[in-house]
N, C-alpha and C positions, 0 to 999 in steps of 0.2 A: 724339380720341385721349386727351386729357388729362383728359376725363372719366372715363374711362376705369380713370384709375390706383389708386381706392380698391379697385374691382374688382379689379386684378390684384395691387394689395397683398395681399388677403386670400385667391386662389386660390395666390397666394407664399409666406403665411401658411401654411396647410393644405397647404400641398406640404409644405414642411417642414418642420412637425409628423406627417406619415407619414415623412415620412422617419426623423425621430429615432426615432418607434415602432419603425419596420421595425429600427433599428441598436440599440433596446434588445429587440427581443423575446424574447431568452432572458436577461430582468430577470425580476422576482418576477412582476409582472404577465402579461409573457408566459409565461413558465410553466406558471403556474395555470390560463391560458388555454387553455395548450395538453396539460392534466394534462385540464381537464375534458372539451374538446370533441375531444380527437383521439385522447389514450393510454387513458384509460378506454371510451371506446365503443368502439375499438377489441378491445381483449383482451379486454371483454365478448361484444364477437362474434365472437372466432373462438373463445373457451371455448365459448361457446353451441351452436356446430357441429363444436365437436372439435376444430377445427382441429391441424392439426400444427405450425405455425410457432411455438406455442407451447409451452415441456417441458411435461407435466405436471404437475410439481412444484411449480409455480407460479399461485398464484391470482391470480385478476383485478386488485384493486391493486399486490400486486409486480410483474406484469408490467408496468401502467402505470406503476408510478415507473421500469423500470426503461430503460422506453421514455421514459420525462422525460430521466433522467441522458445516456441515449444521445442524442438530439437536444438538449440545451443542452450539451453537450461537443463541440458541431460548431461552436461560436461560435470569434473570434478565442485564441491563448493567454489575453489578459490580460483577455479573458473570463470564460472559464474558470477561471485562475489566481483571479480575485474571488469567482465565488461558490463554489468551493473554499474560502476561507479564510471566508466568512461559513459554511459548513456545519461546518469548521473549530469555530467560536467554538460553536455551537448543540449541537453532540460534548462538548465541553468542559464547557459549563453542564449538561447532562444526565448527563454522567458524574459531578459533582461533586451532582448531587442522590442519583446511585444512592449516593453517600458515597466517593469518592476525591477522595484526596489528589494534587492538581496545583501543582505549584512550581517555576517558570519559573528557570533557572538561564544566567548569562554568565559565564565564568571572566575572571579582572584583563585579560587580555591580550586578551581577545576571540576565544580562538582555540576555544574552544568554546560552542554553544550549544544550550539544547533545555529539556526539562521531566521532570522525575519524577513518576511517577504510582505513588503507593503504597495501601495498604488504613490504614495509620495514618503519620499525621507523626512518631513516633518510629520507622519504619522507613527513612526517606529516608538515607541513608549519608553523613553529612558526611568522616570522617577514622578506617580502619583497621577497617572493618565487620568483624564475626564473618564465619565460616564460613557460618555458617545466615543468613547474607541472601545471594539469589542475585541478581544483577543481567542483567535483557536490556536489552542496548544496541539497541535498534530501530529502525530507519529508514524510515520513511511512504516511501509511493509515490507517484505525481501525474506519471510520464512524466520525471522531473525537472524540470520546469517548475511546479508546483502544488504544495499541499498545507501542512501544518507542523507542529510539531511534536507540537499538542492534538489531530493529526486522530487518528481512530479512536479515542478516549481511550474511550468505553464497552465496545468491543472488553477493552482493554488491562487495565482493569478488574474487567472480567467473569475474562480469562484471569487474575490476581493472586487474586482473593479463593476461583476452581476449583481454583488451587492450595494455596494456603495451608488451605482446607478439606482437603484430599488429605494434606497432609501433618502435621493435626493438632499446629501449632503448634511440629512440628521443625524447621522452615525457614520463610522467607519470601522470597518474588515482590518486586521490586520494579523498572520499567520505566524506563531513561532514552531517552526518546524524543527523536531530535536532530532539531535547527535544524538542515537545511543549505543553503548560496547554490543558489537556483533557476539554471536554464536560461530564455532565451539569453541571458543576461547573461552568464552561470558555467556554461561549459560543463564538458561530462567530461571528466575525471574529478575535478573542484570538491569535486564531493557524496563521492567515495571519500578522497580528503584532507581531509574534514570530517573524517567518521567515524573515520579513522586518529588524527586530533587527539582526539575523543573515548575513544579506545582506548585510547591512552598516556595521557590524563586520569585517567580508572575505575583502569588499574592503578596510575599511577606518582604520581600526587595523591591519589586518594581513597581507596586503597588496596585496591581489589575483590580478594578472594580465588577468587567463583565467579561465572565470567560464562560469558555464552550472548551469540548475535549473531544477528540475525533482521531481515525485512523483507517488506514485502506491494509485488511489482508491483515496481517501479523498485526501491525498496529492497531487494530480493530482489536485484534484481540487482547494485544496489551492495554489498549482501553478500556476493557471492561473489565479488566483484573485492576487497573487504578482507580476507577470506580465503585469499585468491591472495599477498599482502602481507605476511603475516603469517608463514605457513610453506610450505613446499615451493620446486619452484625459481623462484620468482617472489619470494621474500621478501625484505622489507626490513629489512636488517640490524638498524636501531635499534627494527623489531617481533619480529624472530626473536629476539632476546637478553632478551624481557621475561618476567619468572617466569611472569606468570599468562598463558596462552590459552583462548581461546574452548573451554567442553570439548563445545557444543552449536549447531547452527545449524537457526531457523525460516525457511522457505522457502514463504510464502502469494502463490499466482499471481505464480512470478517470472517476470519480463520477462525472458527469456533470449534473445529472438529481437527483436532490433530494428527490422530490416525485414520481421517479420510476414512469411515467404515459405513457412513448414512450417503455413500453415491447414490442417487436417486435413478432409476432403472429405467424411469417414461419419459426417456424426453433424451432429444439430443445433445451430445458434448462435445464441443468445438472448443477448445479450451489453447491458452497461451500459458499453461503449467501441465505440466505434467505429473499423473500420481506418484510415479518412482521419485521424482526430486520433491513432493510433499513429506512423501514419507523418512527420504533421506534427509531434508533439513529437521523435519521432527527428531530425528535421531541425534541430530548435531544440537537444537534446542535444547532438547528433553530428556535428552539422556541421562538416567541415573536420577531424575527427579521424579518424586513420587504426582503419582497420576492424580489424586485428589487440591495437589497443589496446582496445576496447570491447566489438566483438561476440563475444558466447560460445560463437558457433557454429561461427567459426575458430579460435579458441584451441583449439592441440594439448589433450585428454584427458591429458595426463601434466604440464602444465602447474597444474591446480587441485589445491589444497587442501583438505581438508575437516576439521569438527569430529573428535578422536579418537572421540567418547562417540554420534554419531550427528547426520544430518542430516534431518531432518522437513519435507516437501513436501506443502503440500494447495493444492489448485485443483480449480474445477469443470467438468464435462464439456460445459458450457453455451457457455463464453468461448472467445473465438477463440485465446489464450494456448495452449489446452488441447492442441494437436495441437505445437506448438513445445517445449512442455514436457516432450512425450513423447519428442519426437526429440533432446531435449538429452538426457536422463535414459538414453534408447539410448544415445547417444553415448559418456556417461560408464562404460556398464556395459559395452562393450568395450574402456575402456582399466584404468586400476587398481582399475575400482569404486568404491564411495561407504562408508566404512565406516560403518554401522549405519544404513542407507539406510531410510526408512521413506516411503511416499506413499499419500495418499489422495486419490482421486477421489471426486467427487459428483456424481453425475445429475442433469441439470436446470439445476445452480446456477450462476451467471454468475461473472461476476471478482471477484474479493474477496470472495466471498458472508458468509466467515467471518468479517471484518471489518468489511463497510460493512453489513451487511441481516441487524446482532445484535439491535434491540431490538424491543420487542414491537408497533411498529409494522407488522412485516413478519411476519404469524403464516405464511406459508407458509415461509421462509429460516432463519424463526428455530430451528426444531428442527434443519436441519441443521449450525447456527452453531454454535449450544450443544454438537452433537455433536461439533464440530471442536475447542472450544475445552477440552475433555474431552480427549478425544486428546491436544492439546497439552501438557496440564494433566499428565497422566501418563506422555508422554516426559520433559518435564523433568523430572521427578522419579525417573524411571529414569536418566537422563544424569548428576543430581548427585548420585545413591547411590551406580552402580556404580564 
């Protein structure tokens, strides 16, 4: 038996060494592994035969990364949470090659934090901007558990330089994207008292005269819960009393449905989230907070707030969001309606298509990105004219 023991050192050895594979394989390694031998020959063969499981609209690589993102978002949160922030960083260096300006900002107190993403460093707004700098206060999405500040930055980008082109040098875009405390450390409503701190920052520090409030997914919905705060009967006095308000709100695949229970049955889903990690970050969110405090779907219709100048919603008919988002959007337009309600749908396109699957990586997404970011481009500029 004691001979024995080199033996079962190194059967010990190799056990676990699978093991660690097994518990990293949604790492770089597994990944790639699983991009070449499972998500590509796959979407290659059901393109090949037609297949339905797949929209259309989508060629054989987008559907493979899209089928990546959905199975390595089935790992643990702080999985997840990781290689979000390393896609994070890669958003960021890429944005700054297309030529934006990123400049990571922390106020004396700590009580706000995030980044400006401008088209020049002399647009960044230190103290009493002009009129003609418009600021959107933006909030990334990630379930609340994920994401930061730089994510989507070639997005935010792309949308500043659409507009600033649009409005031939009368105005300019400029994007403060917040830092805010992840889930489950900081649960809800953590991220909606960021952004409120950010709010009274922009008007009552920096001076913003024309701001807009927007967010993709999670942020979307912590958008409309700081909007809720701000005016109507949910408001908080020391927001209700501030000169300037939000005169616009962006709304890209918001999370309005947190227990996912309005999936819509007609239509196909091709999605880059998965319900079990919906339902698991909901859990890491919301847990233990009561359901009238956060879900959208209970809060009375007479209860929300909206932008005066118009609120702009686009998601795609792909994502499982997509049937929640229609039942909220019913919802709202049998109580006091949405003043200057604007929505678009897209065929095909998964969650966030507008944001996460803009660059020319992704030639199937990318025209209808561009198309969205277009749209966006010249509501706000209808919002800060009229």
């Amino acid at each position: 038996m004691l001979s024995d023991l080199p033996l079962l050192a190194r059967r010990a050895a190799q056990a676990g060494a699978l093991y660690l594979l097994w518990r990293q394989r949604r790492g770089a390694l597994g990944t790639l592994l699983y991009l070449l031998l499972v998500a590509l020959p796959t979407s290659a063969a059901q393109k090949l035969v037609g297949s339905k499981a797949v929209p259309t609209q989508l060629d054989v690589w987008t559907a493979a990364v899209i089928r990546v993102i959905r199975w390595s978002s089935q790992g643990s949160v702080q999985q997840v949470a990781s290689g979000l922030t390393k896609v994070s960083l890669a958003e960021a260096v890429v944005a700054r090659r297309m030529g934006a300006i990123i400049k990571r900002v922390k106020t004396p107190d700590g009580n706000v934090e995030g980044c400006w993403i401008a088209g020049r460093l002399d647009h960044i707004p230190t103290f009493d901007p002009p009129k003609e700098c418009v600021v959107l206060l933006y909030i990334h999405g990630g379930g609340y558990c994920a994401n930061n500040c730089e994510s989507l930055a070639p997005h935010h980008f792309e949308l500043i330089r659409t507009f600033n082109a649009l409005v031939e040098g009368t105005k300019h875009l400029v994007i403060f994207s917040l830092e805010y405390p992840l889930a489950p450390k900081h649960k809800f409503p953590a991220a909606v008292d960021a952004a409120q701190d950010a709010y009274l920052w922009l008007v009552q520090s920096v001076g913003v005269k024309t701001l807009l409030v927007g967010g993709d997914s999670a942020g979307g919905h912590c958008a409309i819960h700081l909007m809720n705060r701000i005016g109507g009967r949910l408001a908080l006095p020391q927001l209700a009393v501030l000169p300037v308000k939000p005169l616009a709100s962006l709304l890209f695949s918001p999370y309005v449905d947190a227990d996912a229970v309005n999936i819509a049955k007609d239509r196909l889903h091709f999605d880059s989230i998965h319900l079990d990690v919906t339902h698991t970050f909901s859990r890491h969110a919301f847990g233990g907070v009561p359901e009238n405090i956060h879900n959208l779907m209970v809060l009375p219709a007479k209860d929300f707030h909206f932008a005066p100048k118009g609120t702009l919603v686009i998601y795609g008919n792909a994502e499982y969001l997509s049937g929640p988002i229609e039942v909220f959007l019913g919802r709202l337009s049998k109580g006091r309606g949405v003043p200057g309600l604007e929505v678009h749908k897209y065929e095909g396109m998964p969650h966030d298509f507008n944001v996460m699957f803009i660059l020319p990586a992704y030639p199937a997404t990318r025209p209808h990105a561009l198309n969205a970011v277009q749209k966006t481009a010249v509501f706000i500029q209808k919002a800060v004219d009229s």
